[in-house]
N, C-alpha and C positions, 0 to 999 in steps of 0.2 A: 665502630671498628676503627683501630689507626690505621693510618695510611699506609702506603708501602715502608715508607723510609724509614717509619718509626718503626714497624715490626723487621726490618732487613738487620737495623742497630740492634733489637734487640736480641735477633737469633743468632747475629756476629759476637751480642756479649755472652749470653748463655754458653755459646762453643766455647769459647776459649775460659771460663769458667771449670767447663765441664774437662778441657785439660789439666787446667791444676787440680780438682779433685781426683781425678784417674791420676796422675801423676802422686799426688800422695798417697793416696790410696796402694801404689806398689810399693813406695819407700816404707810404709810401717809394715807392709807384710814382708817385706826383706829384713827388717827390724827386730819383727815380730820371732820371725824364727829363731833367731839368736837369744832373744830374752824368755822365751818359752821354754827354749831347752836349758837356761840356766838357770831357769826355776825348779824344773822338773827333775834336774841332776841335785838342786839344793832341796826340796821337800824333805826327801826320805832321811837322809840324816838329822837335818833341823828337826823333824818331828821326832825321834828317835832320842836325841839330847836330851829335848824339853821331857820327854815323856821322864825320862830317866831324875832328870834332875828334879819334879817335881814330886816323885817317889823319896827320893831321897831326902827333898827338903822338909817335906812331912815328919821324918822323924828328929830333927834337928830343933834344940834349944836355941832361943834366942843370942846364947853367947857364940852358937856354931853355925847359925844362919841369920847373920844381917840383912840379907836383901830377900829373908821369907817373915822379917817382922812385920805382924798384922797393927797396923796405927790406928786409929782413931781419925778418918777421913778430914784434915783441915785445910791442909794444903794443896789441892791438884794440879796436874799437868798434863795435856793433852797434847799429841804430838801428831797434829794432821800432816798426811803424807797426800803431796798431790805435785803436778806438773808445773814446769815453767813454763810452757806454750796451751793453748786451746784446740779448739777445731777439733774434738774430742768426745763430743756429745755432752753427758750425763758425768762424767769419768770424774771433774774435779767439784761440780756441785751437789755429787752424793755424796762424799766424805763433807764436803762443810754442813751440810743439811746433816750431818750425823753425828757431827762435831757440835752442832746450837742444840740436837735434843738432847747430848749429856751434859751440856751447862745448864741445859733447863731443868732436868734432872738432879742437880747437884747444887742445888740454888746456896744451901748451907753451907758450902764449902769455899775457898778464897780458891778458884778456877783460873788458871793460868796456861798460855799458850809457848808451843816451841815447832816454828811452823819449818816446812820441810817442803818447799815450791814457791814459785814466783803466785801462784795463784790463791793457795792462802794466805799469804803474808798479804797480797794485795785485799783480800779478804775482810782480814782483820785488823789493818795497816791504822786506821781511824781507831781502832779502842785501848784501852791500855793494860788489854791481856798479853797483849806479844812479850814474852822476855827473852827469846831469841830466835832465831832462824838462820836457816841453810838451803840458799837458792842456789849453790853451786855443786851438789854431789852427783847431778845428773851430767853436769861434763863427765867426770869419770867416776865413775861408778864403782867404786875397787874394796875390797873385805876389810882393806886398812881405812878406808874414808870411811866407809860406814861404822867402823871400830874406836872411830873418833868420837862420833855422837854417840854412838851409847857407853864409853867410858866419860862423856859429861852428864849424861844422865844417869850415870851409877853414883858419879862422882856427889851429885848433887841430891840423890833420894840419902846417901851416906851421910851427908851434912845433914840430914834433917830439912832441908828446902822444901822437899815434898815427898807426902804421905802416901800419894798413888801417882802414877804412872801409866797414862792410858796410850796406846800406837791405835791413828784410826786411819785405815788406808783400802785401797779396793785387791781382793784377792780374786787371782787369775783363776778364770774355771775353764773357758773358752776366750777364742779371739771377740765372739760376741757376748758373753757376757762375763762378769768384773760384778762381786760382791762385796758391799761395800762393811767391813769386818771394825771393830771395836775391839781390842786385842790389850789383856792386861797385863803390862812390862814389869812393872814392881810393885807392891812386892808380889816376889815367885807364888803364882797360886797351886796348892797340891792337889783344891777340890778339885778341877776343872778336868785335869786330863787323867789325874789317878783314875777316873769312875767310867773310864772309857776302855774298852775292850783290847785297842791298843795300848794300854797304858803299861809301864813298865814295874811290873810286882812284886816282892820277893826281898831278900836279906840280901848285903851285899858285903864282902870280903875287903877289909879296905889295905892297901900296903902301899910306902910302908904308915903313913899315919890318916888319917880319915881327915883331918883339918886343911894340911897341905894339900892333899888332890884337891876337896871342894875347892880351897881357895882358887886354884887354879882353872877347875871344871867351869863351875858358875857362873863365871865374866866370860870366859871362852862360850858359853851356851847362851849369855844375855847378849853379846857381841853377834851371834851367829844368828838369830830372832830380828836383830834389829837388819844386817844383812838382807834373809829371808823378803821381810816384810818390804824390802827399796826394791829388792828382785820381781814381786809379786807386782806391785806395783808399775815397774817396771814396764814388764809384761802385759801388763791391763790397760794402760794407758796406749800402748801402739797397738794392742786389740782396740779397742774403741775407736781410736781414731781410723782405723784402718774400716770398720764397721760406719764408721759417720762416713767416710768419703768416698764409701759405694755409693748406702743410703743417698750421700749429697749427686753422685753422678746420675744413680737412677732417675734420680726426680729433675735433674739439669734434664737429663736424656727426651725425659715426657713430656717439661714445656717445652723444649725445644722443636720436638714431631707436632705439639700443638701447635706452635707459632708458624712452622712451615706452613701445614693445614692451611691454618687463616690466611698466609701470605699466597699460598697459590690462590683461593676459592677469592681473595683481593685483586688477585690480579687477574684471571679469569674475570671477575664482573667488571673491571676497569676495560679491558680490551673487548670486552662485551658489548659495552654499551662507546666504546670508539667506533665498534661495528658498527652500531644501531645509527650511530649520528652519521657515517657516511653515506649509508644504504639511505637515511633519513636525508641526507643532502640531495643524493641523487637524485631522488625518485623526485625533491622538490625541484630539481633543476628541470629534469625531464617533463616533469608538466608545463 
């Protein structure tokens, strides 16, 4: 068993441990609520869009829908969404664990990365998939910043640079759990959500010309997905971290009732047996 001193140091480091997890622990659920409701105010429209424009793209020729042309998979691009900071649990290693099984997957393809956090670009920093990144959106967070990235990734599926376009990022269910989603950006899929219940059905009236709105609709709904998914995201990451730094205070909390334990039942047998040697002095004095 350590001595006092060692266990006195280590119940002094555990406490004050155990403040900075409780102390983070409130800052992401003050966080938390703001990025929850900015999620929950953004779903029902984003869905709504997508549903709609995925109906519509279905019926569109290749000269009336560019960004629903189906390629011949050669080119990809994967665009992990993850944190600049840790302390986070699961939050940034289940997107890159989700990120290596579509490479692995995609072996045929010339697979290329456009990473979106300090933590995958640190990732994949060493290989020569990265062709760009953007560790600064999570300062600010704004419809126009995130309108930025997904008009370079319009710009650049346009060029012909790549074939597909994958968003892998964790979507917010609760503050404790965060699913980790693989989300197809381009081109527009019409299977996916047409054959879902919410899916948006039916003939549509166009005025005054059906080429003009699209052009306009389209990038306005690719723009609002890529949004969407930094918000989800968002939201996930201060759930989890907010979930790790209970987790982390509970278990500070238990070794630290352990180490009292020991440190009282150490100091109890210490001044035990101080007893023992006086009582032991005496009794040899007195003979």
């Amino acid at each position: 068993m350590a001595n006092l001193k060692e266990l006195r140091n280590r119940i002094t480091s555990i406490s004050s441990t155990m403040q900075i997890t409780s102390a983070m622990k409130m800052v992401s659920a003050a966080k938390l609520k703001k990025a929850q409701d900015a999620i929950e105010q953004m779903r029902p429209f984003s869905s709504k869009l997508q549903d709609i424009i995925a109906n519509v793209s279905a019926t569109l020729d290749s000269s009336e829908g560019p960004f629903s042309q189906e390629r011949e998979v050669k080119k990809m691009l994967i665009v992990p969404v993850t944190s600049n900071r840790g302390l986070c649990g699961g939050f940034n290693s289940g997107v890159i664990k989700e990120v290596n099984a579509i490479i692995e997957n995609n072996k045929g393809a010339d697979v290329s990365l456009f990473t979106i956090g300090k933590k995958s670009t640190a990732a994949y920093k060493k290989t020569n998939m990265v062709k760009g990144d953007d560790i600064e959106i999570w300062n600010d967070l704004t419809f126009a910043n995130a309108s930025d990235i997904a008009e370079q990734l319009m710009t650049e599926y346009l060029e012909g640079k790549w074939d597909k376009i994958v968003l892998v990022y964790n979507r917010f269910k609760n503050a404790a759990t965060q699913v980790v989603t693989a989300e197809q950006f381009l081109p527009i899929s019409s299977s996916e959500e047409s054959n879902t219940d919410s899916a948006a059905t039916g003939d549509y009236i166009y005025e005054p010309q059906k080429e003009e709105i699209l052009n306009i609709l389209i990038p306005k709904s690719l723009k609002t997905q890529v949004f969407k998914v930094l918000l989800d995201s968002q939201a996930s990451e201060h759930g989890a971290r907010m979930t790790a730094m209970h987790k982390a205070t509970d278990n500070a909390t238990e070794l630290r009732d352990g180490l009292k334990l020991d440190y009282n039942k150490a100091r109890q047998a210490a001044i035990t047996n101080e007893i023992l040697e006086i009582v032991g002095g005496a009794e040899a004095l007195a003979g």
